[in-house]
N, CA, C and O atoms as a Maestro MAE file, in Angstrom:
{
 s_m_m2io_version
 :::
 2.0.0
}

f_m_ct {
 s_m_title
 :::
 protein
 m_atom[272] {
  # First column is atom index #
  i_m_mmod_type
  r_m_x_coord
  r_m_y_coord
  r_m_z_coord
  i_m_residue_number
  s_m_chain_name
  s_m_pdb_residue_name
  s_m_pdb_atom_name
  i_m_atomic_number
  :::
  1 25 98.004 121.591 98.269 1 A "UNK " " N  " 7
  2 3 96.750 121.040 97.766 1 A "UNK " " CA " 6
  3 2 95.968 120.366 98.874 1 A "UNK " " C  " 6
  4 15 94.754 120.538 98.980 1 A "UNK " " O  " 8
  5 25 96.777 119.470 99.837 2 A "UNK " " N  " 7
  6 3 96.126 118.932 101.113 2 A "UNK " " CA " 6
  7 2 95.596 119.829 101.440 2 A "UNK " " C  " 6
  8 15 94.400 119.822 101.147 2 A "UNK " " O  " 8
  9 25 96.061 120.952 102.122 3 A "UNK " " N  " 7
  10 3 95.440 121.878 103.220 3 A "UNK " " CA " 6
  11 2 94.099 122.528 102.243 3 A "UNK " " C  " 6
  12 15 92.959 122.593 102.703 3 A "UNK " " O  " 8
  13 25 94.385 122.897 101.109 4 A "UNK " " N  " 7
  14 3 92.887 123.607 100.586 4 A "UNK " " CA " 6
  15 2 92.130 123.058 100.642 4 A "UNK " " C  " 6
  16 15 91.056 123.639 100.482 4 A "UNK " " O  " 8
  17 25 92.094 121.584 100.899 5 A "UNK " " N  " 7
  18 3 91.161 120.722 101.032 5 A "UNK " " CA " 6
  19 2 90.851 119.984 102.200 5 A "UNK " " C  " 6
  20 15 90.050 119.060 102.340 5 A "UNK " " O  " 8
  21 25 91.771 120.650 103.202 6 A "UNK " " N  " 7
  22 3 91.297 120.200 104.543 6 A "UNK " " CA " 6
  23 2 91.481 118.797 104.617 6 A "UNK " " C  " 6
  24 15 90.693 118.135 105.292 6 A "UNK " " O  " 8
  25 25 92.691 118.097 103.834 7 A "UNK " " N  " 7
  26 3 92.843 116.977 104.474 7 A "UNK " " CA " 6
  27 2 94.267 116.643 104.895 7 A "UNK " " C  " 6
  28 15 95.166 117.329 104.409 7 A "UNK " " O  " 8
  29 25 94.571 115.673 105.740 8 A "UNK " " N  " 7
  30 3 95.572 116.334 106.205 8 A "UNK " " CA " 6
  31 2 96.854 115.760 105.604 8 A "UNK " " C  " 6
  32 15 96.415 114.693 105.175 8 A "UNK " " O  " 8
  33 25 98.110 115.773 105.303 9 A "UNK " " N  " 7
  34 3 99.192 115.325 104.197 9 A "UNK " " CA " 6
  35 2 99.520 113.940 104.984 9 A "UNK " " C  " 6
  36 15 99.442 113.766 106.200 9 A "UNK " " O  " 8
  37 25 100.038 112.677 103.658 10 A "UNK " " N  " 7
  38 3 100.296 111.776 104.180 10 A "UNK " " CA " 6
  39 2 101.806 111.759 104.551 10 A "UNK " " C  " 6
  40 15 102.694 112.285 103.879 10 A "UNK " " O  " 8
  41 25 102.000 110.952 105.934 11 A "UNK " " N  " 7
  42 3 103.594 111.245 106.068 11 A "UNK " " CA " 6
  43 2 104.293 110.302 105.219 11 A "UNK " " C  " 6
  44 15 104.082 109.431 104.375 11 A "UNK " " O  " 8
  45 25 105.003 110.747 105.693 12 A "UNK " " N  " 7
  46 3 106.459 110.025 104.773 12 A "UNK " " CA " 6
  47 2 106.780 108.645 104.937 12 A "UNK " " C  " 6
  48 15 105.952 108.090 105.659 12 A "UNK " " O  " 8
  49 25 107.609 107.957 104.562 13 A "UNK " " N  " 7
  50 3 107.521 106.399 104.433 13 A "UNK " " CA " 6
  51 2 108.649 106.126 105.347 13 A "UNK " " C  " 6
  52 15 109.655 106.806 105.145 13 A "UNK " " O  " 8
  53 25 108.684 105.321 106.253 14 A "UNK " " N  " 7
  54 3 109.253 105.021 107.354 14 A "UNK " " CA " 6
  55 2 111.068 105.008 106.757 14 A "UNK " " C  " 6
  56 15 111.853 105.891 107.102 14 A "UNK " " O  " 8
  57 25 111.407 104.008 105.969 15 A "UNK " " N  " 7
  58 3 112.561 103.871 105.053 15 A "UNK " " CA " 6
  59 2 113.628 103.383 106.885 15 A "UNK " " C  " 6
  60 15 114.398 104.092 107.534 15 A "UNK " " O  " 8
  61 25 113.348 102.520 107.033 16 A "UNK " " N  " 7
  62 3 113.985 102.287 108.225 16 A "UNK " " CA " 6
  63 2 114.100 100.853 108.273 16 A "UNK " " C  " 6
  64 15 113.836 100.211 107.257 16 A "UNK " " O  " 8
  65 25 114.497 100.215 109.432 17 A "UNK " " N  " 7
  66 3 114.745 98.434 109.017 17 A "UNK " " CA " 6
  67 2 115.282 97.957 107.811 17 A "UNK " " C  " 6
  68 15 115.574 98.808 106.970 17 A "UNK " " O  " 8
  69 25 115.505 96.563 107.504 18 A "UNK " " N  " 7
  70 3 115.737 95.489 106.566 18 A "UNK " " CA " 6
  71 2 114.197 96.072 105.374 18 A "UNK " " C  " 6
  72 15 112.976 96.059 105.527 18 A "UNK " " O  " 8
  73 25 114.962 96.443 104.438 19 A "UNK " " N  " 7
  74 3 113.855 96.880 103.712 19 A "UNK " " CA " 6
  75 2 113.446 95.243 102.545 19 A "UNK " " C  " 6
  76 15 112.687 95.367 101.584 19 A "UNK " " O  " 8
  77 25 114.075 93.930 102.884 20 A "UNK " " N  " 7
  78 3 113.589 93.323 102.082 20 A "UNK " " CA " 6
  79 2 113.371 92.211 103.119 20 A "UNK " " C  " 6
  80 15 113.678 91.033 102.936 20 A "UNK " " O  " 8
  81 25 112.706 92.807 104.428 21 A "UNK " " N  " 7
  82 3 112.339 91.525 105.381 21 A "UNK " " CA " 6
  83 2 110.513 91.533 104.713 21 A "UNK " " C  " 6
  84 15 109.838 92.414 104.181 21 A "UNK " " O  " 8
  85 25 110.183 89.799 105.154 22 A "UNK " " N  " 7
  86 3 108.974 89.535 104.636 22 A "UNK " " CA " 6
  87 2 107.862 90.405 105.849 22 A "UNK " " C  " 6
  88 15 108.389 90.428 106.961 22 A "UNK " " O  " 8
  89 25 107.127 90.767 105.827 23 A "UNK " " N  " 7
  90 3 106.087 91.479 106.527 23 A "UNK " " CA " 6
  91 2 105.097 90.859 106.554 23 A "UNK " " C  " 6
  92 15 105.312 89.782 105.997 23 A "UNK " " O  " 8
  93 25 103.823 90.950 106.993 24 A "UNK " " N  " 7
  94 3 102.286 90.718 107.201 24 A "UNK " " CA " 6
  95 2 101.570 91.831 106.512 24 A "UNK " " C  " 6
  96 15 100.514 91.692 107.130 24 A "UNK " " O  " 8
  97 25 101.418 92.471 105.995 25 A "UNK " " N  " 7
  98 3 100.211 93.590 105.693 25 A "UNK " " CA " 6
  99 2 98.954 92.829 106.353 25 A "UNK " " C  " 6
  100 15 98.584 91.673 106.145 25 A "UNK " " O  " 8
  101 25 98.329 93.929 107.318 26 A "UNK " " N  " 7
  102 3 96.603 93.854 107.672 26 A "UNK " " CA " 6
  103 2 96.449 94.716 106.727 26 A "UNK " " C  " 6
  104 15 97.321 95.579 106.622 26 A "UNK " " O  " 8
  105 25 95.164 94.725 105.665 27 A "UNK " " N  " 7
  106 3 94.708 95.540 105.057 27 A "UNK " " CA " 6
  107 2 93.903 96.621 105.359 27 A "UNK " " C  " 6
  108 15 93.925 97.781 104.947 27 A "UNK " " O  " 8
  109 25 92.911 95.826 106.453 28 A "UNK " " N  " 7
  110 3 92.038 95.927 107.148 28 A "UNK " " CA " 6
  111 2 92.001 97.319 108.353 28 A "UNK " " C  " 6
  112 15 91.318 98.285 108.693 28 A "UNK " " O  " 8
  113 25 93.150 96.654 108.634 29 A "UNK " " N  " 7
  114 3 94.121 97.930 110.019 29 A "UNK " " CA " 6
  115 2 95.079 98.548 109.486 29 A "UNK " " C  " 6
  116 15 95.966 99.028 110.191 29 A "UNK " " O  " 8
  117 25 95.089 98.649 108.223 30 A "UNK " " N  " 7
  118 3 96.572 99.848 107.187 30 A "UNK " " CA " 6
  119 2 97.695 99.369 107.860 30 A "UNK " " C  " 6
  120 15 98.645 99.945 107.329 30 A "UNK " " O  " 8
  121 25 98.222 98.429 108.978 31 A "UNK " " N  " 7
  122 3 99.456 98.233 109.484 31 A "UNK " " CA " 6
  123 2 99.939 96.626 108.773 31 A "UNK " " C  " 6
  124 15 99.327 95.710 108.222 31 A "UNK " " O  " 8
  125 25 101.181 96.859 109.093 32 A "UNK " " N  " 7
  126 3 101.987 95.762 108.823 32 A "UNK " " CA " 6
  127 2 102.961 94.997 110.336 32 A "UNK " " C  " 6
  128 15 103.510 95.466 111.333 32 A "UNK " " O  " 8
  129 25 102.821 94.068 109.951 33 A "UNK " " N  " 7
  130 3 103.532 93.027 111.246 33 A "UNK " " CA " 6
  131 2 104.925 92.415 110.804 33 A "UNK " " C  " 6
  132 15 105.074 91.872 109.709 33 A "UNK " " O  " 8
  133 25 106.232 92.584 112.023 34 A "UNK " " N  " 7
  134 3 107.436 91.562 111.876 34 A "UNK " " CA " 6
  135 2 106.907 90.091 111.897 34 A "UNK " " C  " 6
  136 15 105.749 89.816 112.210 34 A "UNK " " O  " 8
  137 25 107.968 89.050 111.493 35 A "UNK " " N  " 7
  138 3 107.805 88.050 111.900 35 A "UNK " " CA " 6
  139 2 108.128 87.773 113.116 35 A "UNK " " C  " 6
  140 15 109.192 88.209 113.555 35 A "UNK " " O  " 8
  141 25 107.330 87.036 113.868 36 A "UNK " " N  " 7
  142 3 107.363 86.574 115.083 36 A "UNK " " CA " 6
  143 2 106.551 87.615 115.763 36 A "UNK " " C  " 6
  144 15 106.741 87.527 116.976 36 A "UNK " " O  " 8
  145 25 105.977 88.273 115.555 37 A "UNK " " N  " 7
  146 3 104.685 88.904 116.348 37 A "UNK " " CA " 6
  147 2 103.480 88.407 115.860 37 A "UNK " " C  " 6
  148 15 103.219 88.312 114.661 37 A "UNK " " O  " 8
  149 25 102.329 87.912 117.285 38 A "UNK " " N  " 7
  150 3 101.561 87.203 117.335 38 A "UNK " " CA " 6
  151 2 100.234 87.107 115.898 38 A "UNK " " C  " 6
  152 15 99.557 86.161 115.492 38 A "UNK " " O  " 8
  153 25 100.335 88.771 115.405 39 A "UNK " " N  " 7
  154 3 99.250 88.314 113.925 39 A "UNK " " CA " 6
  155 2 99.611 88.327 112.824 39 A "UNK " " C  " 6
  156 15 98.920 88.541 111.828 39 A "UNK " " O  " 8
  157 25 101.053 88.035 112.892 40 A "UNK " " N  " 7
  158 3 102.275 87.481 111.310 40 A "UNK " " CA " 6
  159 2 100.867 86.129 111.066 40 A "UNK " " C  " 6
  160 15 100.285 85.282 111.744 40 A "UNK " " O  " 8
  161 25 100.873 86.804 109.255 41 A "UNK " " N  " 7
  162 3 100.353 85.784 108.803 41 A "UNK " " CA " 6
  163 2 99.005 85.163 109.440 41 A "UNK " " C  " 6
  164 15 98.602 84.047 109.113 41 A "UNK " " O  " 8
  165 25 98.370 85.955 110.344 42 A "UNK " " N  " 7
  166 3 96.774 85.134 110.781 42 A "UNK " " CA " 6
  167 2 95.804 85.941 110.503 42 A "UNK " " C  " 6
  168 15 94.757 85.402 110.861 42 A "UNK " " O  " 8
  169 25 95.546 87.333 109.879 43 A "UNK " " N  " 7
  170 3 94.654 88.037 109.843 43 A "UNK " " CA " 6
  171 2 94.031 87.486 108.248 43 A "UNK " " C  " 6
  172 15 94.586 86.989 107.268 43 A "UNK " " O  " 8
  173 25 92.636 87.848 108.559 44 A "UNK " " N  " 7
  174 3 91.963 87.038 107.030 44 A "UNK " " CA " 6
  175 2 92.224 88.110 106.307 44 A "UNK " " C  " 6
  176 15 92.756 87.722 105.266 44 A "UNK " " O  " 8
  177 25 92.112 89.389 106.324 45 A "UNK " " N  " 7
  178 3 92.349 90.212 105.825 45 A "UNK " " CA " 6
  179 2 93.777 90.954 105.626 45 A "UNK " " C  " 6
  180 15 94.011 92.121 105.937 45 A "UNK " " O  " 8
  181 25 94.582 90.137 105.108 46 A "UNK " " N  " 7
  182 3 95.666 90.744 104.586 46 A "UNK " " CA " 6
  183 2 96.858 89.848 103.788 46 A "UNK " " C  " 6
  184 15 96.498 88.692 103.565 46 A "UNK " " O  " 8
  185 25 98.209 90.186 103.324 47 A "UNK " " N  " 7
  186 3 98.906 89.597 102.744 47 A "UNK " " CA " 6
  187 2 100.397 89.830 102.926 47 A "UNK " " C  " 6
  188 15 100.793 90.802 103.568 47 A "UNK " " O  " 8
  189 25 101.259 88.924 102.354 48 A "UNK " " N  " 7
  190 3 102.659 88.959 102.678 48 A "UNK " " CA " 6
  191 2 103.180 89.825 101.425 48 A "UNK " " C  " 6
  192 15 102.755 90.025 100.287 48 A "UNK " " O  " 8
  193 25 104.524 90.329 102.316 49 A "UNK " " N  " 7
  194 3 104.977 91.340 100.828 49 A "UNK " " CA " 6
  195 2 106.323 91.760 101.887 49 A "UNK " " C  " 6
  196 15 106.516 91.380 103.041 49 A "UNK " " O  " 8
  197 25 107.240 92.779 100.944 50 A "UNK " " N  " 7
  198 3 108.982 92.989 101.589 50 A "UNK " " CA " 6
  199 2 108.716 94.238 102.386 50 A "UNK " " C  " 6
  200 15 107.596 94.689 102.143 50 A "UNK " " O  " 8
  201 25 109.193 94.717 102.992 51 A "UNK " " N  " 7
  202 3 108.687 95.613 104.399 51 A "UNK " " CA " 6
  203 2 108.919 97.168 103.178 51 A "UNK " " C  " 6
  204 15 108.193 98.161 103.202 51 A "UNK " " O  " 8
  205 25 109.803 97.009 102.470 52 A "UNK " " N  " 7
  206 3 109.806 98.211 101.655 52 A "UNK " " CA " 6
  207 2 108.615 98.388 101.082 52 A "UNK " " C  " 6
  208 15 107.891 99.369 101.249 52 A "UNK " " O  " 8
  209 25 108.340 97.224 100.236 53 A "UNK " " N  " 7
  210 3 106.683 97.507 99.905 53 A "UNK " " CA " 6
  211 2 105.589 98.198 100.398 53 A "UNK " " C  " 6
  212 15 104.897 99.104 99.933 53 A "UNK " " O  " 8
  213 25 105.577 97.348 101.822 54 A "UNK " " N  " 7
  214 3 104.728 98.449 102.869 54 A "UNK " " CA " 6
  215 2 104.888 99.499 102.915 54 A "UNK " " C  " 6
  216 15 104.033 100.241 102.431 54 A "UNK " " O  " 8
  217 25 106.285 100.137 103.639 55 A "UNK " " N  " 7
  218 3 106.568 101.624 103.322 55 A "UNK " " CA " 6
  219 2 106.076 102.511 102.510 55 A "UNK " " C  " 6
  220 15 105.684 103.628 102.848 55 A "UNK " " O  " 8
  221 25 106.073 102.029 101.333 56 A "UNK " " N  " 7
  222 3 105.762 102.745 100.058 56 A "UNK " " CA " 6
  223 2 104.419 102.971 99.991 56 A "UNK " " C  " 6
  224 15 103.927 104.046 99.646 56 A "UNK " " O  " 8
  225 25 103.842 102.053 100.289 57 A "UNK " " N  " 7
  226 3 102.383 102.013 100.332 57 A "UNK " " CA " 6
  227 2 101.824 102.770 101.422 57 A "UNK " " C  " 6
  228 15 100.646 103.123 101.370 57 A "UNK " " O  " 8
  229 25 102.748 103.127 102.661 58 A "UNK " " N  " 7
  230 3 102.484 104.111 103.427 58 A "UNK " " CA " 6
  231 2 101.583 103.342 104.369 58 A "UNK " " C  " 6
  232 15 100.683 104.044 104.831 58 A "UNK " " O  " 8
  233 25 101.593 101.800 104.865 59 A "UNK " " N  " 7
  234 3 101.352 101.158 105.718 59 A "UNK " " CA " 6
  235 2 102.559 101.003 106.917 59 A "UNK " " C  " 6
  236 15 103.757 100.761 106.768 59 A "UNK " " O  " 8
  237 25 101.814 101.225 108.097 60 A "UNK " " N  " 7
  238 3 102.365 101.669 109.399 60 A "UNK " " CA " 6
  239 2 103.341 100.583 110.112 60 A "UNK " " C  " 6
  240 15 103.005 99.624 109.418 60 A "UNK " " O  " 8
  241 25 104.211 100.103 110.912 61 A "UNK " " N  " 7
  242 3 104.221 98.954 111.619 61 A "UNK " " CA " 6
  243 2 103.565 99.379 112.604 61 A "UNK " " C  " 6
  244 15 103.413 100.489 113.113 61 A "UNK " " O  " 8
  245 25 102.981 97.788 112.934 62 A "UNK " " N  " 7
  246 3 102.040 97.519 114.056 62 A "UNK " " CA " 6
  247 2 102.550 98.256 115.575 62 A "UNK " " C  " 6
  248 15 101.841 98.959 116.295 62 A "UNK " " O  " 8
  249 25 104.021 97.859 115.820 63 A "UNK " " N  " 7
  250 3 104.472 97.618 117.003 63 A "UNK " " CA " 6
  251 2 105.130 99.672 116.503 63 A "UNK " " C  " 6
  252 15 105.710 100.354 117.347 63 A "UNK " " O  " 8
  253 25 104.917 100.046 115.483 64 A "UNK " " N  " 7
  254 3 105.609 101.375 115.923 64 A "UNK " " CA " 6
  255 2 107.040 101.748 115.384 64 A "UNK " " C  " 6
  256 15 107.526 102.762 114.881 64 A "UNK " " O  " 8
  257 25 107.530 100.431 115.722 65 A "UNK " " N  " 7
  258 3 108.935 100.669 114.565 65 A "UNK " " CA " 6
  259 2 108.846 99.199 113.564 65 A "UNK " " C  " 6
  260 15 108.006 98.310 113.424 65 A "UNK " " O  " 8
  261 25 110.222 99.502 112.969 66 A "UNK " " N  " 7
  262 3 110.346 99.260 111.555 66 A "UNK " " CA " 6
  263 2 110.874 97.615 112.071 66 A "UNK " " C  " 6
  264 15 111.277 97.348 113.203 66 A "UNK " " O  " 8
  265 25 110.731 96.531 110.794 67 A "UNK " " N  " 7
  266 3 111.168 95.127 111.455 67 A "UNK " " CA " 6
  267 2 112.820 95.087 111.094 67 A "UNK " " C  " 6
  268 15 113.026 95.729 110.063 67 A "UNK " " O  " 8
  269 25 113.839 94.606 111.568 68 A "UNK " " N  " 7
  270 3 115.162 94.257 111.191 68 A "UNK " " CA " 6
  271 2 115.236 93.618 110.146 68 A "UNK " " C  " 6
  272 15 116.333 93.259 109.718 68 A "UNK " " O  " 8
  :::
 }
 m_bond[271] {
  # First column is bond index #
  i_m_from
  i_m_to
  i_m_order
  :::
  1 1 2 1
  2 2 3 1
  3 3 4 2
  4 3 5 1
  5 5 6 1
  6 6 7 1
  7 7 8 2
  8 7 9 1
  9 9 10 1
  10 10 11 1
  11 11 12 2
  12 11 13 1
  13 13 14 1
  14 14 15 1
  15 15 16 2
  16 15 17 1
  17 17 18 1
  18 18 19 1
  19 19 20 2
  20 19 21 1
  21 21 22 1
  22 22 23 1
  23 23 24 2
  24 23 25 1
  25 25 26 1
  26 26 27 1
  27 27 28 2
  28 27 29 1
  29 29 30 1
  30 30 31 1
  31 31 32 2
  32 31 33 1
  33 33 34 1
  34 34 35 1
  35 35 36 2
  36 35 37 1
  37 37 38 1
  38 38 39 1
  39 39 40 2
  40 39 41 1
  41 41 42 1
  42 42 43 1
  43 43 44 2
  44 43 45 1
  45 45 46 1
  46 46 47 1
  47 47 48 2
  48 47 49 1
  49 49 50 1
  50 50 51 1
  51 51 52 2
  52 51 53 1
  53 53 54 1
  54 54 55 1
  55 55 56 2
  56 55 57 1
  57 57 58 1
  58 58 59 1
  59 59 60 2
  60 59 61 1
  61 61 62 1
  62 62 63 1
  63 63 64 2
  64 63 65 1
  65 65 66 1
  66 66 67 1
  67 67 68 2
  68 67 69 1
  69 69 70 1
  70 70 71 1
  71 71 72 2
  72 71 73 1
  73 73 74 1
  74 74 75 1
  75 75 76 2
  76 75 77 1
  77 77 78 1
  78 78 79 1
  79 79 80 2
  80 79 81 1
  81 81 82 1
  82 82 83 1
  83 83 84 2
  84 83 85 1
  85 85 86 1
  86 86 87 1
  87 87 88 2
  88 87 89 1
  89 89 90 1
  90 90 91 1
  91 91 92 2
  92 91 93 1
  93 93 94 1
  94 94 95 1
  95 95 96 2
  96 95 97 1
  97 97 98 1
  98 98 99 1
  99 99 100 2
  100 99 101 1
  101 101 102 1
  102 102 103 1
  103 103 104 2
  104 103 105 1
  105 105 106 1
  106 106 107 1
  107 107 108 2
  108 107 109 1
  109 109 110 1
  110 110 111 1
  111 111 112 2
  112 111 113 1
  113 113 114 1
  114 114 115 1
  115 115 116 2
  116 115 117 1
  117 117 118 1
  118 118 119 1
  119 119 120 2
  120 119 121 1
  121 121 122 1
  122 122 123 1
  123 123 124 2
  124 123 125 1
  125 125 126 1
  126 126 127 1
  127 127 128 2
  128 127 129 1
  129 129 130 1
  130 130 131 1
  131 131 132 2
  132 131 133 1
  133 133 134 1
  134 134 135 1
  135 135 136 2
  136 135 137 1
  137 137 138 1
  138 138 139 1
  139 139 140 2
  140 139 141 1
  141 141 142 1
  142 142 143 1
  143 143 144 2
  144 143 145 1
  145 145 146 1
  146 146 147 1
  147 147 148 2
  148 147 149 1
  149 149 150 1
  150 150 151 1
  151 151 152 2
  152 151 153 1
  153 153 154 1
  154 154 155 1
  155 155 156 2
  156 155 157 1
  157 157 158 1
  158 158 159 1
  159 159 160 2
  160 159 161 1
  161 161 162 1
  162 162 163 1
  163 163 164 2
  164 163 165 1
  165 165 166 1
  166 166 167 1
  167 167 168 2
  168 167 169 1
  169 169 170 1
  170 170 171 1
  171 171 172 2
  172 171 173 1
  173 173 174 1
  174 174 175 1
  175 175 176 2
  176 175 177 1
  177 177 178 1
  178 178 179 1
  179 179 180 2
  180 179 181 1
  181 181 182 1
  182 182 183 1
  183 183 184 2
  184 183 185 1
  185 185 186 1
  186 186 187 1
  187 187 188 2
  188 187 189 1
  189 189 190 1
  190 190 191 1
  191 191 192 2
  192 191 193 1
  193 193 194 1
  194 194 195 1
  195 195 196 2
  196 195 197 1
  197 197 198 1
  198 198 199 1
  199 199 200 2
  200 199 201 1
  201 201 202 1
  202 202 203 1
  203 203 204 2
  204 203 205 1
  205 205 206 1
  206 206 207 1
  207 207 208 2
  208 207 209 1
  209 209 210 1
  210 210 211 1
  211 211 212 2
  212 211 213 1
  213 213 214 1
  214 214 215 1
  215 215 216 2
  216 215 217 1
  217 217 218 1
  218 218 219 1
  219 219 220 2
  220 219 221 1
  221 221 222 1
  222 222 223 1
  223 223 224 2
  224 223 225 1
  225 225 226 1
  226 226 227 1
  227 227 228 2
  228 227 229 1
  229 229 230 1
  230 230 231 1
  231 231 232 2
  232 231 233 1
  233 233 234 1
  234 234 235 1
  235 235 236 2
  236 235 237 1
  237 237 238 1
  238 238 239 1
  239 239 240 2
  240 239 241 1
  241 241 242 1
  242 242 243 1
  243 243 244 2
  244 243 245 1
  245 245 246 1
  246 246 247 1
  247 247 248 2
  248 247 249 1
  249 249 250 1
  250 250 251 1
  251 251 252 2
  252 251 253 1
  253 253 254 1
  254 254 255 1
  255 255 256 2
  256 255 257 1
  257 257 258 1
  258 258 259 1
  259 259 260 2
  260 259 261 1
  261 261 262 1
  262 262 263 1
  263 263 264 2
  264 263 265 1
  265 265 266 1
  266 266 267 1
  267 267 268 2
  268 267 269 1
  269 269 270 1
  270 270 271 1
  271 271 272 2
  :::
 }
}
């Protein structure tokens, strides 16, 4: 159905790390932050939630991989 429509499929959900560590969601930037990286918790635009959550939601980590 993606491709007939020329858009392109969403990937798959990371399912990696501590799936009930607290995260950052940017909403703003579709990514999510560990704790202890510098925009945990400072972006106006976003909210806290369990890193599985993110996943699911198909929000990225910031840094590339998944938090412990």
């Amino acid at each position: 159905m993606h491709l007939s429509l020329g858009l392109k499929p969403s990937p798959p959900p990371i399912n990696t790390g501590n799936p009930d560590t607290k995260v950052w969601i940017d909403m703003h930037m579709a990514l999510y932050c560990c704790s202890g990286e510098d925009a945990f918790g400072k972006t106006s635009k976003g909210r806290f939630a369990k890193q599985r959550d993110a996943q699911l939601d198909h929000f990225e980590p910031a840094t590339g991989k998944a938090c412990d």
